[in-house]
N, C-alpha and C positions, 0 to 999 in steps of 0.2 A: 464047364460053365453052363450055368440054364440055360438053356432057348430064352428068350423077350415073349414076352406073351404077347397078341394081337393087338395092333391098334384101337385104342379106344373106340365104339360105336356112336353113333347119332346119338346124343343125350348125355352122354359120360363124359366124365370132369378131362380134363388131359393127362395125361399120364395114368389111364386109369384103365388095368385091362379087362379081362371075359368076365374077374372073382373082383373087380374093385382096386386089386394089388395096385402100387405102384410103380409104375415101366420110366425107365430112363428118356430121354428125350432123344439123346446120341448116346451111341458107345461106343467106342474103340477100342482095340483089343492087339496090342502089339502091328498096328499100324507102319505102315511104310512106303517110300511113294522115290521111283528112281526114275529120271529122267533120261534120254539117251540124247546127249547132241557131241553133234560131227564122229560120231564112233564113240563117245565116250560117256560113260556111265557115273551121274549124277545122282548122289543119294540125299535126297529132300530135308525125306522124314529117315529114321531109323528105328523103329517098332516103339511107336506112342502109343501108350493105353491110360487111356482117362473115359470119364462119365460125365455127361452132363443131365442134371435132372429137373424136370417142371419148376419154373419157380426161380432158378440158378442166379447170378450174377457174376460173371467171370469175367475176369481183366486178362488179357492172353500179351504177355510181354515178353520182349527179347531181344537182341541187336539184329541189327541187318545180316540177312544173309542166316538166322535160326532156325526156321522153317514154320516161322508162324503163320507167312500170308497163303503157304502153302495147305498146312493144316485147317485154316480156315477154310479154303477151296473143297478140301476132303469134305468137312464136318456139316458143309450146305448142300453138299449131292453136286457139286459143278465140277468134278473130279472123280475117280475113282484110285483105290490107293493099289499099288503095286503085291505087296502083303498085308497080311492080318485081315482082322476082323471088322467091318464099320457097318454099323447098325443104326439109322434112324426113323424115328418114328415106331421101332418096332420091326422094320425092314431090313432085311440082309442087301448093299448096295451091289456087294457082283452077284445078287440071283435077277435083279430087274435088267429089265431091256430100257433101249434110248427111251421111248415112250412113257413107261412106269416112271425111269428115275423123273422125267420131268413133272411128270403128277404127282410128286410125293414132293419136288421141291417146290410146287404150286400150294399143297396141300400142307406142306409141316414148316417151310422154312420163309422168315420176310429176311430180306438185304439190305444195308444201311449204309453205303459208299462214303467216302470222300468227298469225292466228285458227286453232284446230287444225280443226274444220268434222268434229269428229267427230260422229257419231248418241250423242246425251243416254244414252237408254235401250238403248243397244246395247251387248255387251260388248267386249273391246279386241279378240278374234280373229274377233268378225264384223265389227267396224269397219275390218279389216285385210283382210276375205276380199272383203268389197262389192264393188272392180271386176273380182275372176274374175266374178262372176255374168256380167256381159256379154260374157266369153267364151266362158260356156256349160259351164264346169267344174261340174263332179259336187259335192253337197253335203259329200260324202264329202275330197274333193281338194283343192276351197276351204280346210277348216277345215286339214285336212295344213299348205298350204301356207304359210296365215296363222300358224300356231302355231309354224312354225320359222320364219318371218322376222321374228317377236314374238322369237323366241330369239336369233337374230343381234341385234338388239339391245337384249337387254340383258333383256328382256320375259316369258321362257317362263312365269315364277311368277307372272306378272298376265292370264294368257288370257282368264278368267272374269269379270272387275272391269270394269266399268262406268267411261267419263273421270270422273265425280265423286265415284269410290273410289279417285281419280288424281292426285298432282301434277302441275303443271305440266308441268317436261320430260317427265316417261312417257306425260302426253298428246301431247306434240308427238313421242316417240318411236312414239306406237301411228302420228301420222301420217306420219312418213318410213317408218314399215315399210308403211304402206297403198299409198304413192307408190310403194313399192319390189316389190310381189307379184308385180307382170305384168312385173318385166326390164325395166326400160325401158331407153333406151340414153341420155338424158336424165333429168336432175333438176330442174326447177325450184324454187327456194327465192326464196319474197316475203318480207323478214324476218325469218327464221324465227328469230330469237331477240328479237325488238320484244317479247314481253310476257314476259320470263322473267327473276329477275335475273341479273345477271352471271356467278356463279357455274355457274349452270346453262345459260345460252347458249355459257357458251366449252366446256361438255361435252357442248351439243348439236353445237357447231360440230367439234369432234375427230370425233365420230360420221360426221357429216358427212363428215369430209374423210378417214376412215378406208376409207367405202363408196367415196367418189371416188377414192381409190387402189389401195386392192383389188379393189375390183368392176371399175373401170376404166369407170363410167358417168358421163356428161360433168356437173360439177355448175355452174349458172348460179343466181347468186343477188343480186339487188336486196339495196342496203343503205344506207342511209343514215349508218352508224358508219364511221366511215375506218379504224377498228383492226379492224373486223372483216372489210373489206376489204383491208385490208394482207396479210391471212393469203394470200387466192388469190393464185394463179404467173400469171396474168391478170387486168387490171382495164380498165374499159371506161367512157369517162368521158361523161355527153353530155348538152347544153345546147341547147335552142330546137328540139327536136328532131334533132339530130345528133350523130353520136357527134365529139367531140373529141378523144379520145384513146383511142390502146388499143397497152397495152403490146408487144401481140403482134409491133407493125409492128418493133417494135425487137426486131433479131434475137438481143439478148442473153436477153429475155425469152420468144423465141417458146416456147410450150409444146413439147417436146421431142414426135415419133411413136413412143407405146410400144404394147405390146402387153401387154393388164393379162389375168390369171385372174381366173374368179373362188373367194371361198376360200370352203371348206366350214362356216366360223363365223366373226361376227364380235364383240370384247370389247371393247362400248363403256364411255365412261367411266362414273361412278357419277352418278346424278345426288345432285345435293350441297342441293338446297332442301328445305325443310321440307315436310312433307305436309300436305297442306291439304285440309280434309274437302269443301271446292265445291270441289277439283279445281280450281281458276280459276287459279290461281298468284297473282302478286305483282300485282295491281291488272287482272286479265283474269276476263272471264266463260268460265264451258267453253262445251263446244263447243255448245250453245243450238240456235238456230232455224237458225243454219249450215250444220247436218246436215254429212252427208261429201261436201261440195260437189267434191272431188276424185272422187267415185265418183259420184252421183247423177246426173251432168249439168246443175247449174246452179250459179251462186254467188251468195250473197246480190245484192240491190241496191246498189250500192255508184258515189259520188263522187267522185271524184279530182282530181288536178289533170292529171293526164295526158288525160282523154278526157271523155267526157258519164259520164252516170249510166246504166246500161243494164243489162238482166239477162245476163250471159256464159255461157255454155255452158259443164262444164268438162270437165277433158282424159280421166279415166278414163272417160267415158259407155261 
């Protein structure tokens, strides 16, 4: 297989490498990921190889216990896979040190929780501004920057408000703009409408797929609702650790190669749920002891059916 050619430079479209070509976003390449608990050897993944490219939209479904939330861990850099191949950004993941992988998950990837994993006591444009700090941005530039992508969606009138002076979606909205500050050229979405009702999910999900159109940043989202995966132009199915299905192979559905701008504002929908004084929404606590595990570098403890219970790194470090 080629090399990936180098990450796009200062000025160049994403996905765009040294000649213009264009570079996949992730790759994977016979992938694989074995847990070891109490002596016994846990096989996650079992050699996944899929692409995801500038632009994508991908629904990642499966029963519990598949190894999708697993995959997902791989595919943001908050993991590393046992075998194969994982490329993002253009990056080989087992040549970086702890250091590198966290500036490339600063650099190429936003996170998009369940759980919004905002800071309690923090307002919505510092809880937006959080992962410039570990690029070294000016206090001055951070707030600039977090207060217009609060605007893009939908936000500018709540910079000051604290998640529990917040509904539901404007929480989950301060966290797509948090995901979204550094440009990534990926989105990862866990969820992202599991704690919101319906009304307010199909308007985070527009948002969503608003940015993944306009912006032209690749959006990858776990889900367990089939209707909410019905919406992506790719779906990606997988059982016992491999993927079983994925539209892409079928060339009616392959995701077409475009070349997205990005636009200078974007008018998400409203959100439509009731305000609610805990900020929690519809049977969810805010964002708590979770902090902005997307910015912070860690994410709660957490169980799954896809891996052990382990503390995860996360991608904005």
């Amino acid at each position: 297989m080629t090399e990936p050619a180098a990450p796009a430079r200062d000025g160049e479209p994403p996905g765009a490498g040294s000649a213009g070509e264009r570079v996949a976003a992730i790759e994977a390449v016979d992938v694989s990921r074995t847990y070891q608990l109490d002596g016994v050897s846990v096989e996650a993944l079992r050699g996944v190889s899929l692409t995801v490219q500038p632009g994508d939209y991908v629904a990642l479904v499966g029963p519990s216990g598949s190894g999708k939330s697993t995959l997902m861990h791989l595919l943001g850099g908050l993991d590393r896979p046992t075998g194969g191949r994982l490329v993002i950004g253009g990056r080989d993941v087992n040549t970086l040190s702890p250091p590198e992988m966290a500036a490339l998950r600063n650099e190429t990837i936003g996170f998009v929780f369940q759980a919004f994993h905002l800071l309690p006591r923090t307002s919505a444009v510092e809880n937006v501004a959080l992962p410039l700090v570990y690029r070294g941005v000016s206090a001055r530039q951070r707030r600039e920057r977090a207060a217009a992508m609060l605007g893009r969606v939908g936000l500018g009138h709540r910079l000051d408000h604290r998640p529990n002076q917040m509904s539901g979606g404007e929480q989950q909205r301060v966290a797509i703009a948090r995901a979204l500050v550094t440009e990534p050229t990926v989105l990862l979405a866990d969820e992202p409408t599991g704690n919101l009702d319906s009304v307010t999910g199909a308007a985070v999900l527009e948002l969503l797929e608003r940015l993944n159109a306009e912006s032209g940043v690749a959006l990858v989202m776990v889900t367990h609702d089939q209707e909410v995966a019905a919406r992506a132009a790719r779906r990606i199915t997988m059982r016992d650790g491999v993927v079983v299905a994925d539209s892409a192979t079928d060339a009616h559905d392959r995701p077409l190669s475009v070349d997205h701008g990005r636009p200078e504002t974007l008018v998400p929908a409203p959100s439509a749920e009731p305000r609610s004084v805990s900020g929690s929404g519809p049977g969810h606590p805010s964002g708590g002891s979770g902090g902005a595990a997307g910015a912070t570098g860690r994410l709660p403890r957490e169980v799954d059916a896809d891996g052990p219970g382990v503390d995860r790194p996360a991608g904005a470090a």
